[in-house]
PDB file of N, CA, C and O in Angstrom:
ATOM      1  N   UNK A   1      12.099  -8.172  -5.139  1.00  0.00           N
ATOM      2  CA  UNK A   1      11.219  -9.307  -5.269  1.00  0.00           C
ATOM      3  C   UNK A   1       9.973  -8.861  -6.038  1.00  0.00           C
ATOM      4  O   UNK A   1       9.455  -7.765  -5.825  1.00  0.00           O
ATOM      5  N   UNK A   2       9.555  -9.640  -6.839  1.00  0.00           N
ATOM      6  CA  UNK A   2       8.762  -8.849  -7.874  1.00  0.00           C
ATOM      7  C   UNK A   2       7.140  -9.806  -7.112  1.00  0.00           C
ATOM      8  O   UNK A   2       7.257 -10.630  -6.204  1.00  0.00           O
ATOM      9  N   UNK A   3       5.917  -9.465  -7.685  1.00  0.00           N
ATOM     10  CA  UNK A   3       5.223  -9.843  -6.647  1.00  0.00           C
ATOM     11  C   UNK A   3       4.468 -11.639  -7.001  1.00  0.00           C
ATOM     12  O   UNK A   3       3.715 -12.390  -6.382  1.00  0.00           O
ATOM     13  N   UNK A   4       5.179 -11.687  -8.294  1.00  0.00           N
ATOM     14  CA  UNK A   4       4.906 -13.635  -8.109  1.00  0.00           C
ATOM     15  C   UNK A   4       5.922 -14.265  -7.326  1.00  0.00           C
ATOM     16  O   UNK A   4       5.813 -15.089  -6.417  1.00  0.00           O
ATOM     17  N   UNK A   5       7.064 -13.661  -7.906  1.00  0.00           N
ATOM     18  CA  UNK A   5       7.906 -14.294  -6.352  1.00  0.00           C
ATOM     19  C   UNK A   5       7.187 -13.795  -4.803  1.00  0.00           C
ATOM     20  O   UNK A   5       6.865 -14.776  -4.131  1.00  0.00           O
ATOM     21  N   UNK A   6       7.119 -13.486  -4.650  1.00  0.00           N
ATOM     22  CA  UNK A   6       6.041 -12.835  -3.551  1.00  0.00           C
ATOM     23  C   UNK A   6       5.269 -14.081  -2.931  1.00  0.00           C
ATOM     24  O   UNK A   6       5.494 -14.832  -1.982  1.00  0.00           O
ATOM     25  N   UNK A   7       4.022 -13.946  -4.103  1.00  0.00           N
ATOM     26  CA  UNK A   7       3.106 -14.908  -3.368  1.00  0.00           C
ATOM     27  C   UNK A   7       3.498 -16.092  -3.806  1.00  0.00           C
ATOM     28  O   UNK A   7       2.657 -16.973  -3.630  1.00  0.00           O
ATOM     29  N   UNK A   8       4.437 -16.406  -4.291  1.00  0.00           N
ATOM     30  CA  UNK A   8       5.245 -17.926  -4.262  1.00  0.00           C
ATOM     31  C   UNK A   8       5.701 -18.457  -3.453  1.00  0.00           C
ATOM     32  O   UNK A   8       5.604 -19.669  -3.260  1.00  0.00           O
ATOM     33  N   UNK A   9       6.416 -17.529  -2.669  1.00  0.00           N
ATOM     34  CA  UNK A   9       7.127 -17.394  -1.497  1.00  0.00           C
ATOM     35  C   UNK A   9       6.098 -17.697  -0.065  1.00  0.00           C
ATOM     36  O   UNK A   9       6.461 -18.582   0.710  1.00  0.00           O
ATOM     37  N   UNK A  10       4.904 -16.966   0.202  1.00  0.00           N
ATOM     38  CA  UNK A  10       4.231 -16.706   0.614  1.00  0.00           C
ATOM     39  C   UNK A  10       3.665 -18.127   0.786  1.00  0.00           C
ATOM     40  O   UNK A  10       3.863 -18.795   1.801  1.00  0.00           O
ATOM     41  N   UNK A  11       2.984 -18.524  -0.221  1.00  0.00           N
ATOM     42  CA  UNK A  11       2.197 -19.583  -0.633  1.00  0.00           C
ATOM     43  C   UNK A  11       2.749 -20.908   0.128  1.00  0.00           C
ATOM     44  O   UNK A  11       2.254 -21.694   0.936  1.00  0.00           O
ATOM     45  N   UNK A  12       4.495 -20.736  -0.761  1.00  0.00           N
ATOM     46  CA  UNK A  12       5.183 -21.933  -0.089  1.00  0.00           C
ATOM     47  C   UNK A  12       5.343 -22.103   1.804  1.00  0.00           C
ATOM     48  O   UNK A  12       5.296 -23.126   2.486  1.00  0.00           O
ATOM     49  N   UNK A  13       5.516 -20.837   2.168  1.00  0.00           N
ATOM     50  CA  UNK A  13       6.014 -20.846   3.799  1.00  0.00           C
ATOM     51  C   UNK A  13       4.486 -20.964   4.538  1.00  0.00           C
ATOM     52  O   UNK A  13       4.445 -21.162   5.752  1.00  0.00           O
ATOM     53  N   UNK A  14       3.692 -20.881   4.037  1.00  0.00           N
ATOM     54  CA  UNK A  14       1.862 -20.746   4.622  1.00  0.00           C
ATOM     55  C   UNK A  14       1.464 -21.991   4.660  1.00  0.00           C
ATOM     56  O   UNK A  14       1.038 -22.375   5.749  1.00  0.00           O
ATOM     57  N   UNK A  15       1.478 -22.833   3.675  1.00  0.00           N
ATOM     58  CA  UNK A  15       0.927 -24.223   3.161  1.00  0.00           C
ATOM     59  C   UNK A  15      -0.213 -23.696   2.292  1.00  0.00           C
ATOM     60  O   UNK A  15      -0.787 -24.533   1.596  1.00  0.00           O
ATOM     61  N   UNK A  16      -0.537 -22.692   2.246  1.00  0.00           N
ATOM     62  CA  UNK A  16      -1.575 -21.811   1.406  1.00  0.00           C
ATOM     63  C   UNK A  16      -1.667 -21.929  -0.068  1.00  0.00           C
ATOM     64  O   UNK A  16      -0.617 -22.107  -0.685  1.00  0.00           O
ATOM     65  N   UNK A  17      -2.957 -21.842  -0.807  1.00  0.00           N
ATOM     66  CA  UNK A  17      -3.021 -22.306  -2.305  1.00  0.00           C
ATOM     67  C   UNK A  17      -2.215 -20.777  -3.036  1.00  0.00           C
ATOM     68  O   UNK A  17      -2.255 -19.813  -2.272  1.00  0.00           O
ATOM     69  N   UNK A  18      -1.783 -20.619  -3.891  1.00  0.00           N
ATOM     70  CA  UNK A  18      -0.804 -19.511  -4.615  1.00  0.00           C
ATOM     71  C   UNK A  18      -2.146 -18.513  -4.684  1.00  0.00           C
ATOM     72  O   UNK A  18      -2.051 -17.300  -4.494  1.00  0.00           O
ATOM     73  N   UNK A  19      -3.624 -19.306  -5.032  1.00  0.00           N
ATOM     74  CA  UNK A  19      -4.811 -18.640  -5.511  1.00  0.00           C
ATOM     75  C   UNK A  19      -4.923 -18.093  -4.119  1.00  0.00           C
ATOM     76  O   UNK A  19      -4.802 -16.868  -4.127  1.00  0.00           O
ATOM     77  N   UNK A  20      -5.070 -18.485  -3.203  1.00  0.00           N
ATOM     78  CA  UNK A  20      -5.816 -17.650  -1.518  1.00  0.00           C
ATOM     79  C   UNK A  20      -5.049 -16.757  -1.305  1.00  0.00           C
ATOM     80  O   UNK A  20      -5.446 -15.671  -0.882  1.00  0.00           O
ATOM     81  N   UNK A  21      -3.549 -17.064  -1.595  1.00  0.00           N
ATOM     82  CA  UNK A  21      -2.449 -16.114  -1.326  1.00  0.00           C
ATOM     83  C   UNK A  21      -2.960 -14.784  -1.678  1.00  0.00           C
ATOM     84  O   UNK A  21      -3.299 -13.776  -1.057  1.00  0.00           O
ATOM     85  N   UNK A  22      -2.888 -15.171  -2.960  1.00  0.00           N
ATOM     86  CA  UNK A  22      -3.120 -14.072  -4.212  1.00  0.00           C
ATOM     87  C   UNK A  22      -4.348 -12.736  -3.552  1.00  0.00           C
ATOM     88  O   UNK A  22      -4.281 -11.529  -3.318  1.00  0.00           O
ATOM     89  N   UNK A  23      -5.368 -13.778  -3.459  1.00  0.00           N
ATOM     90  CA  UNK A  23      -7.128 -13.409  -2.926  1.00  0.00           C
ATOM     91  C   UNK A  23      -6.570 -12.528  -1.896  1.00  0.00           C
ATOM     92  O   UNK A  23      -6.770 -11.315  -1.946  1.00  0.00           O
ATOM     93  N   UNK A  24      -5.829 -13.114  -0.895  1.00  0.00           N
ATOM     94  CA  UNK A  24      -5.551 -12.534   0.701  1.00  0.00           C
ATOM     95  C   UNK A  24      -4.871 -11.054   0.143  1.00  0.00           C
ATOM     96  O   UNK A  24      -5.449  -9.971   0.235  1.00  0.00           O
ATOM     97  N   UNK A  25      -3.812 -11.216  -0.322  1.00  0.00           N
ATOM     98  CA  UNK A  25      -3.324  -9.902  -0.746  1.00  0.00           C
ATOM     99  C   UNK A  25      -3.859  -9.070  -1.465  1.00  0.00           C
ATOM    100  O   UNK A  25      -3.147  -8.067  -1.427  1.00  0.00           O
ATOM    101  N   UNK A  26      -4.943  -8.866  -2.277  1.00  0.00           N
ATOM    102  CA  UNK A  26      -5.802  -8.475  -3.017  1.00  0.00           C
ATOM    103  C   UNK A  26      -6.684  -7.617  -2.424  1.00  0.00           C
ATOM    104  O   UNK A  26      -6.891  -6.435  -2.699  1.00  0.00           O
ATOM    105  N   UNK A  27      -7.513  -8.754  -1.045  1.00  0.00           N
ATOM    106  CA  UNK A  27      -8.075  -8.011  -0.128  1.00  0.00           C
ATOM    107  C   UNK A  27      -7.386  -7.016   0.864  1.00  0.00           C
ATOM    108  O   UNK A  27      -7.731  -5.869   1.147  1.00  0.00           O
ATOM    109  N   UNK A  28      -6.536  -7.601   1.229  1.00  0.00           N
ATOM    110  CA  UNK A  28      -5.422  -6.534   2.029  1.00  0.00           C
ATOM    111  C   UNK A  28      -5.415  -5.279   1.654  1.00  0.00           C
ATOM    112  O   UNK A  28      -5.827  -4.259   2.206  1.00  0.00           O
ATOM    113  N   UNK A  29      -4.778  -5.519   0.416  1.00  0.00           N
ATOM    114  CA  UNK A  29      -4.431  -4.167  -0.293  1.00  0.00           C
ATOM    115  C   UNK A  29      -5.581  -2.873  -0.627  1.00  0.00           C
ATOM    116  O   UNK A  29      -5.416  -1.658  -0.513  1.00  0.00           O
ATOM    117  N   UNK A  30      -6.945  -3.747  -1.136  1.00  0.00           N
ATOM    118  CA  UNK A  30      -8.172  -2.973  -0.485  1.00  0.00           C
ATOM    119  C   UNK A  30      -8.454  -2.663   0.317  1.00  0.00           C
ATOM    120  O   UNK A  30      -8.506  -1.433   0.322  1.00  0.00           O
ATOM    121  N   UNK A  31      -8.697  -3.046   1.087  1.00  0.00           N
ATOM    122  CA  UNK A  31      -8.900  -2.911   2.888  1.00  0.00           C
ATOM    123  C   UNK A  31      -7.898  -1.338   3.163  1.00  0.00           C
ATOM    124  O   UNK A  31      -8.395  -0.304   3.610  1.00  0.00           O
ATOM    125  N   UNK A  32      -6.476  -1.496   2.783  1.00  0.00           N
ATOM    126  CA  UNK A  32      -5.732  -0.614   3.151  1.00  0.00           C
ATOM    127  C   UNK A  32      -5.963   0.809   2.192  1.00  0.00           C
ATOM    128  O   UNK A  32      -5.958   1.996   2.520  1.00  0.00           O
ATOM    129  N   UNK A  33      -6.114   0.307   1.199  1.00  0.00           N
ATOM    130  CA  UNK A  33      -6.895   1.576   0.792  1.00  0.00           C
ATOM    131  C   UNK A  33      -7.813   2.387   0.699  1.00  0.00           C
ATOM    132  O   UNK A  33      -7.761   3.569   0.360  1.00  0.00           O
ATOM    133  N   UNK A  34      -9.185   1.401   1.175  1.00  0.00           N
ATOM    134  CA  UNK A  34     -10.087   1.850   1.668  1.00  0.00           C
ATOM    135  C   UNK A  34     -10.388   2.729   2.984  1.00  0.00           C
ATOM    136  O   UNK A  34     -11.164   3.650   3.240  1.00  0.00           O
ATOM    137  N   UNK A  35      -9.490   2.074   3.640  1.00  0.00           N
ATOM    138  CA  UNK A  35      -9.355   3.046   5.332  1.00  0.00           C
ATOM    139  C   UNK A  35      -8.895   3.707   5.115  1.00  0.00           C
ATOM    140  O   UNK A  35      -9.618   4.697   5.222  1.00  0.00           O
ATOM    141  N   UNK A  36      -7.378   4.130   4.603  1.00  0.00           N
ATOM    142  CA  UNK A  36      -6.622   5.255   4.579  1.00  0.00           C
ATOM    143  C   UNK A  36      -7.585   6.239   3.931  1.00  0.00           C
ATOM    144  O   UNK A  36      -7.846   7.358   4.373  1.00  0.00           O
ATOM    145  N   UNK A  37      -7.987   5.790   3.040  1.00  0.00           N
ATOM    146  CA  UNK A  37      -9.158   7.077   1.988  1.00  0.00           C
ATOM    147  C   UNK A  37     -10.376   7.662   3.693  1.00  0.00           C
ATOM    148  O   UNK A  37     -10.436   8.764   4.238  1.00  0.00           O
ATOM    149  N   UNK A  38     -11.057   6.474   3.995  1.00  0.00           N
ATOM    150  CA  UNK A  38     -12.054   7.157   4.745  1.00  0.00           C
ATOM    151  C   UNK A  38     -11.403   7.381   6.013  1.00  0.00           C
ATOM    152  O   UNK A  38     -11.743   8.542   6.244  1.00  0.00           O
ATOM    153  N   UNK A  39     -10.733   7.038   6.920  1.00  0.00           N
ATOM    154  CA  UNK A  39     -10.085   7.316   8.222  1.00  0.00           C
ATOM    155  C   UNK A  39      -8.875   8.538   8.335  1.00  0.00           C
ATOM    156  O   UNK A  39      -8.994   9.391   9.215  1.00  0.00           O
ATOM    157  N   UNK A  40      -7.567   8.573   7.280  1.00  0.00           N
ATOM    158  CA  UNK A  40      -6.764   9.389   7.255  1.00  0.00           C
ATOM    159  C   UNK A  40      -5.465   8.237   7.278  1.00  0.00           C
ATOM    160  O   UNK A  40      -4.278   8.501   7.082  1.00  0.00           O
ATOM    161  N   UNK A  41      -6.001   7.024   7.546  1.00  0.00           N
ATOM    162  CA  UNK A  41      -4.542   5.867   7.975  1.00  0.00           C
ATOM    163  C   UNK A  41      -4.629   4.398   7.648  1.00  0.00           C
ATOM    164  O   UNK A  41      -5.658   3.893   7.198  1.00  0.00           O
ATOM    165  N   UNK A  42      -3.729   3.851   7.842  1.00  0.00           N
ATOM    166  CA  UNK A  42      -4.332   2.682   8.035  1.00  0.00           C
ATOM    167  C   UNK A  42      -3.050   2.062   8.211  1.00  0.00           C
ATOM    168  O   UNK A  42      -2.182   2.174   7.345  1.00  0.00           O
ATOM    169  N   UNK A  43      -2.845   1.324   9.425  1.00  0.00           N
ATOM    170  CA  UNK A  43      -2.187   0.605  10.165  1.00  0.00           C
ATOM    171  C   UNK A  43      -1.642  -0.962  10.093  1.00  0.00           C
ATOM    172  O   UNK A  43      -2.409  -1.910  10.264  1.00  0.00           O
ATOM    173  N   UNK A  44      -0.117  -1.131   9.801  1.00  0.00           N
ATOM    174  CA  UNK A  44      -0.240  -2.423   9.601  1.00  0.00           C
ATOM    175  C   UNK A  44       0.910  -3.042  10.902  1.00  0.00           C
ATOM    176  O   UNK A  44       2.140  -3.078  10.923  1.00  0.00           O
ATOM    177  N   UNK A  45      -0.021  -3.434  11.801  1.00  0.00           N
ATOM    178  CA  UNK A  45       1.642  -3.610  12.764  1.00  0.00           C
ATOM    179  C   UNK A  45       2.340  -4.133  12.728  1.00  0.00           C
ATOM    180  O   UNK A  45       2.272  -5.280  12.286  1.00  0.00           O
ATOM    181  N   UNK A  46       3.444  -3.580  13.183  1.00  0.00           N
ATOM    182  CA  UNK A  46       4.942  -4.238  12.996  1.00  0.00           C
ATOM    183  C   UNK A  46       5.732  -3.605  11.844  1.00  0.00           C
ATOM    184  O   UNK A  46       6.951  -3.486  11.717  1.00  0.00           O
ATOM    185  N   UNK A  47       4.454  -3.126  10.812  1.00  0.00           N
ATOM    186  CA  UNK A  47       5.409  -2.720   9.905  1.00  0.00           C
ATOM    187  C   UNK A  47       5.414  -1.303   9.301  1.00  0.00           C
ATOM    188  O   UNK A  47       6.343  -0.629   8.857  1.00  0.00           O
ATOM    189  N   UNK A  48       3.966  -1.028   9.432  1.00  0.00           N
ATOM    190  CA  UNK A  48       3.975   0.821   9.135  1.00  0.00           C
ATOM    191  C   UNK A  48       2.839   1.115   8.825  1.00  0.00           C
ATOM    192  O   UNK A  48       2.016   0.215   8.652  1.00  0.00           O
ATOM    193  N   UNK A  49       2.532   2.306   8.690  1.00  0.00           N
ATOM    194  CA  UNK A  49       1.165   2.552   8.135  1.00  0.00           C
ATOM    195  C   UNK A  49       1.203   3.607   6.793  1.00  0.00           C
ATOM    196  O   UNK A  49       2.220   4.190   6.418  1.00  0.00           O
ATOM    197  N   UNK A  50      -0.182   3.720   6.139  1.00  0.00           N
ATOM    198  CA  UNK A  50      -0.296   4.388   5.053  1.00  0.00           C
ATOM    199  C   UNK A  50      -0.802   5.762   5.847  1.00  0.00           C
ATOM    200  O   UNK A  50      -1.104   5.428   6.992  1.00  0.00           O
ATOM    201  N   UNK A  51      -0.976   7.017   5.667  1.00  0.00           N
ATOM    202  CA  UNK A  51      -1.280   7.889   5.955  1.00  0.00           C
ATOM    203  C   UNK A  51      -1.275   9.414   4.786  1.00  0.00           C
ATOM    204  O   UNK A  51      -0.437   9.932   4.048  1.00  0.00           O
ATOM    205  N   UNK A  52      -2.833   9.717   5.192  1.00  0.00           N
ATOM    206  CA  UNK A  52      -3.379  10.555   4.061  1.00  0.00           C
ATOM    207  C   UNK A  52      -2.829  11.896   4.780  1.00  0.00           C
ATOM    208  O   UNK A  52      -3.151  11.981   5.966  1.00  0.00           O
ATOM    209  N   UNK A  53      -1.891  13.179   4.150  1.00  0.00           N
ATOM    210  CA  UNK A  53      -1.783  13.977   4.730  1.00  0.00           C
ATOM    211  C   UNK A  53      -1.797  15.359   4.008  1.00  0.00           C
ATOM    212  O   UNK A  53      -1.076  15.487   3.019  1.00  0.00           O
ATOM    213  N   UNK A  54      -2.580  16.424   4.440  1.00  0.00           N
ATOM    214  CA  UNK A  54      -3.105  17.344   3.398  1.00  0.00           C
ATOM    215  C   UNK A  54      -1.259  18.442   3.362  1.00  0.00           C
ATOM    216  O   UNK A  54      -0.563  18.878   4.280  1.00  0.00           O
ATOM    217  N   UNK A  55      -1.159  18.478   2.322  1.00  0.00           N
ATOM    218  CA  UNK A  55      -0.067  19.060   2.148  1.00  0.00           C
ATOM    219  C   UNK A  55      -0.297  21.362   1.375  1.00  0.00           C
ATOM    220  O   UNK A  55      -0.895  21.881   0.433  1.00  0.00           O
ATOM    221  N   UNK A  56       0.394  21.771   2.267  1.00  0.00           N
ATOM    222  CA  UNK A  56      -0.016  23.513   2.218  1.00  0.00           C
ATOM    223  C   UNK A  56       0.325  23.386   0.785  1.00  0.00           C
ATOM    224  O   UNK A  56       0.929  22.512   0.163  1.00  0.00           O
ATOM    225  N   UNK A  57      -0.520  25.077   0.249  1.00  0.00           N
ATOM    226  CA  UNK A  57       0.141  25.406  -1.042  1.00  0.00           C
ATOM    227  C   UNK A  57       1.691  26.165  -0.336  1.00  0.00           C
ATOM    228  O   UNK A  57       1.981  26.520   0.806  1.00  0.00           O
ATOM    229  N   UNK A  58       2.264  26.179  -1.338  1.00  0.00           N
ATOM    230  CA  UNK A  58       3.890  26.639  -1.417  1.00  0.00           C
ATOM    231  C   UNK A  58       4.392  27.409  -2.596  1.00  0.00           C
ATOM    232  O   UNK A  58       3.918  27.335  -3.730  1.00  0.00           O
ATOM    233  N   UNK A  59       5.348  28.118  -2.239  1.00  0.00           N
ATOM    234  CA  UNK A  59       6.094  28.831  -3.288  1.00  0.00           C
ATOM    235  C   UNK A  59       7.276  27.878  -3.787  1.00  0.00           C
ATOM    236  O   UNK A  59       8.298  27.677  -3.132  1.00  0.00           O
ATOM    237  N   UNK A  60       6.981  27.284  -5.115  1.00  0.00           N
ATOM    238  CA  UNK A  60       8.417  27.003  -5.452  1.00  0.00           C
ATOM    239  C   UNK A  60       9.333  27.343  -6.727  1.00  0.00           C
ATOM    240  O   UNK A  60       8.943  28.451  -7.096  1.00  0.00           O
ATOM    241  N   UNK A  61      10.189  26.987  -7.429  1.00  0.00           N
ATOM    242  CA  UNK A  61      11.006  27.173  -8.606  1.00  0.00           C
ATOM    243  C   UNK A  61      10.980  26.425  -9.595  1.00  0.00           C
ATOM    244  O   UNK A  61      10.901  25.197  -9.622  1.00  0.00           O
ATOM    245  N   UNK A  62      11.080  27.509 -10.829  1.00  0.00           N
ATOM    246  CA  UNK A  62      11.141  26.272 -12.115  1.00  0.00           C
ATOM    247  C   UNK A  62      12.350  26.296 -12.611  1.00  0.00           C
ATOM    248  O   UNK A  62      12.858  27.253 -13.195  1.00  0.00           O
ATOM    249  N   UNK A  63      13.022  24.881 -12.320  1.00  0.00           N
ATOM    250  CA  UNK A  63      14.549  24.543 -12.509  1.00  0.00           C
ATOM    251  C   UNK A  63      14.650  24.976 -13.938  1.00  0.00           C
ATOM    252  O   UNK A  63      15.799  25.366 -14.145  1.00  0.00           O
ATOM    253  N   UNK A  64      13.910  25.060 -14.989  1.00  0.00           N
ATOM    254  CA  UNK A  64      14.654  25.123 -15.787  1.00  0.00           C
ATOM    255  C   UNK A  64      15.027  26.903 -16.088  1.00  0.00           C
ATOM    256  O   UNK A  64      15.925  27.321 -16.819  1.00  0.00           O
ATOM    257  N   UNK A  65      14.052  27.726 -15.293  1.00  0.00           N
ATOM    258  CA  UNK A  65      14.025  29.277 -15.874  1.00  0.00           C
ATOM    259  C   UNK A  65      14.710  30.052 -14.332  1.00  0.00           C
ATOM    260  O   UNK A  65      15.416  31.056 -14.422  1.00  0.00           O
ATOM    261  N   UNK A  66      14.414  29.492 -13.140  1.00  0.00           N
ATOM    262  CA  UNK A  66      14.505  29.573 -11.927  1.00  0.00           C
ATOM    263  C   UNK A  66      13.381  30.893 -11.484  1.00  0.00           C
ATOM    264  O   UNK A  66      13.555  31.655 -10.533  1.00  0.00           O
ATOM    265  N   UNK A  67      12.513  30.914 -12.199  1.00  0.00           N
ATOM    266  CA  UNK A  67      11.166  32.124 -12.218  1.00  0.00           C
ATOM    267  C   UNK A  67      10.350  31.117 -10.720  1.00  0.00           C
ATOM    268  O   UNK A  67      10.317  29.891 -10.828  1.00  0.00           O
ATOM    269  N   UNK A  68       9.840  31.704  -9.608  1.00  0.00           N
ATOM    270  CA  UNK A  68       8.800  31.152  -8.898  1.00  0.00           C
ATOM    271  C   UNK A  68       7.596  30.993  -9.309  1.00  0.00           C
ATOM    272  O   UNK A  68       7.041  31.692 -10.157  1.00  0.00           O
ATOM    273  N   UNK A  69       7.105  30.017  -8.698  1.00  0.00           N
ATOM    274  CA  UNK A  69       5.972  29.366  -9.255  1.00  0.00           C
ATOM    275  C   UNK A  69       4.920  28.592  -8.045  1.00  0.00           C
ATOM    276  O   UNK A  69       5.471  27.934  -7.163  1.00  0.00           O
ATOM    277  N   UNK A  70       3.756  28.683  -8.059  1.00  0.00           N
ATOM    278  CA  UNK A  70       2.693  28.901  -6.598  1.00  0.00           C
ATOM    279  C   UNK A  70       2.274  27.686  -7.296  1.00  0.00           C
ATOM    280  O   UNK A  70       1.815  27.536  -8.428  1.00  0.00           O
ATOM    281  N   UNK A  71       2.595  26.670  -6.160  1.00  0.00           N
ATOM    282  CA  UNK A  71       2.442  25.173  -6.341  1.00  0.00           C
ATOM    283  C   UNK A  71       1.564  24.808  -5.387  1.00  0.00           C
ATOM    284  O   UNK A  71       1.993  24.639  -4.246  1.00  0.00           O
ATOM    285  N   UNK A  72      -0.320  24.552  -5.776  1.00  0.00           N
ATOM    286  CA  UNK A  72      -1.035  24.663  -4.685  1.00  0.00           C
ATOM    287  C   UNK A  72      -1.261  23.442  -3.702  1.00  0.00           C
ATOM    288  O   UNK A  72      -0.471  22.504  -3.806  1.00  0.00           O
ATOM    289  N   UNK A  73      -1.883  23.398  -3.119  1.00  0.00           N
ATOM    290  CA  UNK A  73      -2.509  22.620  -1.873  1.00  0.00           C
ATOM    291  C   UNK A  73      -2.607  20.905  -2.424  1.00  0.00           C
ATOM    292  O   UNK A  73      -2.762  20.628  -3.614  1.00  0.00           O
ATOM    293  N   UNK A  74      -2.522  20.164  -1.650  1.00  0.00           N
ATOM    294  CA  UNK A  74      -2.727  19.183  -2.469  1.00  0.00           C
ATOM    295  C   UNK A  74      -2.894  18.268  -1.176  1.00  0.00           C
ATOM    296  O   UNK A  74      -2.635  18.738  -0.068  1.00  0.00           O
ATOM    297  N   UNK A  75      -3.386  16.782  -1.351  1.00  0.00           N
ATOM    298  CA  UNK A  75      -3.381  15.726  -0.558  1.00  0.00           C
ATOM    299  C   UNK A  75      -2.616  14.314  -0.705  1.00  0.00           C
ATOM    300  O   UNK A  75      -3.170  13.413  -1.335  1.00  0.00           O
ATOM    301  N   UNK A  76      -1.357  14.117  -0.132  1.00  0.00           N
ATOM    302  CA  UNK A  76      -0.894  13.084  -0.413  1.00  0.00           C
ATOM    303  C   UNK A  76      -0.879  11.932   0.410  1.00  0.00           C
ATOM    304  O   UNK A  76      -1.323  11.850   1.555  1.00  0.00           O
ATOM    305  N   UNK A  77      -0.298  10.991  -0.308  1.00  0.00           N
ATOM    306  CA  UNK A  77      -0.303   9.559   0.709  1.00  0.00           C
ATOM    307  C   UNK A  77       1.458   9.264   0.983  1.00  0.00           C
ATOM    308  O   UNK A  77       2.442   9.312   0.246  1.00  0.00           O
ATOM    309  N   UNK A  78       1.225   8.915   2.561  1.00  0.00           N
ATOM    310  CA  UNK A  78       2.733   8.378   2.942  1.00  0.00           C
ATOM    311  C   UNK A  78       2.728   7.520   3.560  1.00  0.00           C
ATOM    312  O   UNK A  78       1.862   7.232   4.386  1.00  0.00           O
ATOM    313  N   UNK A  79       4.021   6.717   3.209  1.00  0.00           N
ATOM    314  CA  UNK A  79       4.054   5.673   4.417  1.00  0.00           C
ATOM    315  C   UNK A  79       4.968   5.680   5.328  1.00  0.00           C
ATOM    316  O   UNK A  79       6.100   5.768   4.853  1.00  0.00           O
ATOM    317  N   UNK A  80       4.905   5.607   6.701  1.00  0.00           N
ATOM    318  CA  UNK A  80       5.833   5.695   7.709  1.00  0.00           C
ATOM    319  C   UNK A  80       5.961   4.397   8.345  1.00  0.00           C
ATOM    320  O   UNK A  80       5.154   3.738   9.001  1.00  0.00           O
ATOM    321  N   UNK A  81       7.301   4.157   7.958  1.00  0.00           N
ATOM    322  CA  UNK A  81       7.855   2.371   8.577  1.00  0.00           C
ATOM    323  C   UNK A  81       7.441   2.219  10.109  1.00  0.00           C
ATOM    324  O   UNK A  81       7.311   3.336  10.609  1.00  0.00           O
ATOM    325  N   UNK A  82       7.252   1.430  10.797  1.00  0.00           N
ATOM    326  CA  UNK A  82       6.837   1.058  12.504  1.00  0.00           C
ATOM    327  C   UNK A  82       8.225   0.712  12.560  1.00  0.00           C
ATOM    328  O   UNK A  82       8.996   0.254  11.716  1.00  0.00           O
ATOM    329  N   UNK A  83       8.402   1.157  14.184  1.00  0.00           N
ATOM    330  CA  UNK A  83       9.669   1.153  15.194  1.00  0.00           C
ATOM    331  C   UNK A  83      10.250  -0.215  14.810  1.00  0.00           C
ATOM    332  O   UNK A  83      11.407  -0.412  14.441  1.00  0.00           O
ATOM    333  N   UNK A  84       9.339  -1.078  14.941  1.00  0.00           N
ATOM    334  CA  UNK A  84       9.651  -2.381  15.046  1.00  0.00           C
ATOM    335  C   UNK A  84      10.501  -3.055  13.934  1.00  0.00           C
ATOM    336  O   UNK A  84      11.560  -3.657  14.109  1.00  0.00           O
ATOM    337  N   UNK A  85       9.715  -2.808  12.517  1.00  0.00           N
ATOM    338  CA  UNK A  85      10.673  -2.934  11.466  1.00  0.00           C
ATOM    339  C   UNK A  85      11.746  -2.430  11.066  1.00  0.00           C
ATOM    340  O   UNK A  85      12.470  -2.965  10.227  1.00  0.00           O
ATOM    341  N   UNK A  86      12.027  -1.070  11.756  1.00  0.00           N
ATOM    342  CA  UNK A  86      13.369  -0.308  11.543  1.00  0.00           C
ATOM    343  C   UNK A  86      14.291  -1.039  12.423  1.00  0.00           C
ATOM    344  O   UNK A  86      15.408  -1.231  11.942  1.00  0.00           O
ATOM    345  N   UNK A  87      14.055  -1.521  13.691  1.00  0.00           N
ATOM    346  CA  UNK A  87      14.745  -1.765  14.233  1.00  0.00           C
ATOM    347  C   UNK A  87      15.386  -3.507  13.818  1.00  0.00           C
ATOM    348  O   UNK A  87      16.490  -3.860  14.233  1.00  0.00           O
ATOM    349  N   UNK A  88      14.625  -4.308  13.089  1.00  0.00           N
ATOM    350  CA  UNK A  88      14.590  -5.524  12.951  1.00  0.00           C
ATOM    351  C   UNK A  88      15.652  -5.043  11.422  1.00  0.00           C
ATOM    352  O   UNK A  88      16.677  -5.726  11.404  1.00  0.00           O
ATOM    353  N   UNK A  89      15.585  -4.302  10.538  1.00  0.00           N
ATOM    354  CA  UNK A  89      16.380  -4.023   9.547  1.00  0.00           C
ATOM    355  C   UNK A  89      17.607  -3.394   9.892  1.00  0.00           C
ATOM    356  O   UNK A  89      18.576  -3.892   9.319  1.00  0.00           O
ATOM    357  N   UNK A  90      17.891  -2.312  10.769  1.00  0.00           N
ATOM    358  CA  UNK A  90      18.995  -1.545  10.651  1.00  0.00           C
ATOM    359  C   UNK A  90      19.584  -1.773  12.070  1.00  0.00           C
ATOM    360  O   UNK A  90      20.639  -1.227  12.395  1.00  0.00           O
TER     361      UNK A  90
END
């Protein structure tokens, strides 16, 4: 679903203008990035959260020579699905 079908979708099942839709998700999506940056997370229930997690440096390989190579420290973002939605999908 690409994301005008989205808030089309959205819009239609809400009674909501396509524009507030739009606005609402806009803010959302800030909001969620904003916390995860300053908190470490950010929580959406029912369905999962974003989570900032500092990842070690590591030793790894370069596929093309197979020589090791010191791949450092870094901070990434993940998302981990909630119980609830796994269970409502699978």
């Amino acid at each position: 679903m690409t994301k005008a079908q989205l808030m089309t979708t959205l819009a239609e099942q809400t009674g909501l203008s396509k524009k507030d839709v739009v606005n609402l998700m806009d803010k959302l999506t800030d909001m969620a990035y904003k916390t995860a940056k300053k908190d470490g997370q950010f929580v959406l229930p029912g369905f999962g959260k974003l989570v900032k997690i500092d990842r070690k440096a590591r030793i790894g390989r370069n596929p093309a020579t197979g020589e090791q190579i010191q791949i450092p420290a870094k901070k990434v973002v993940k998302f981990k699905v909630a119980k609830a939605a796994k269970d409502a999908i699978l």
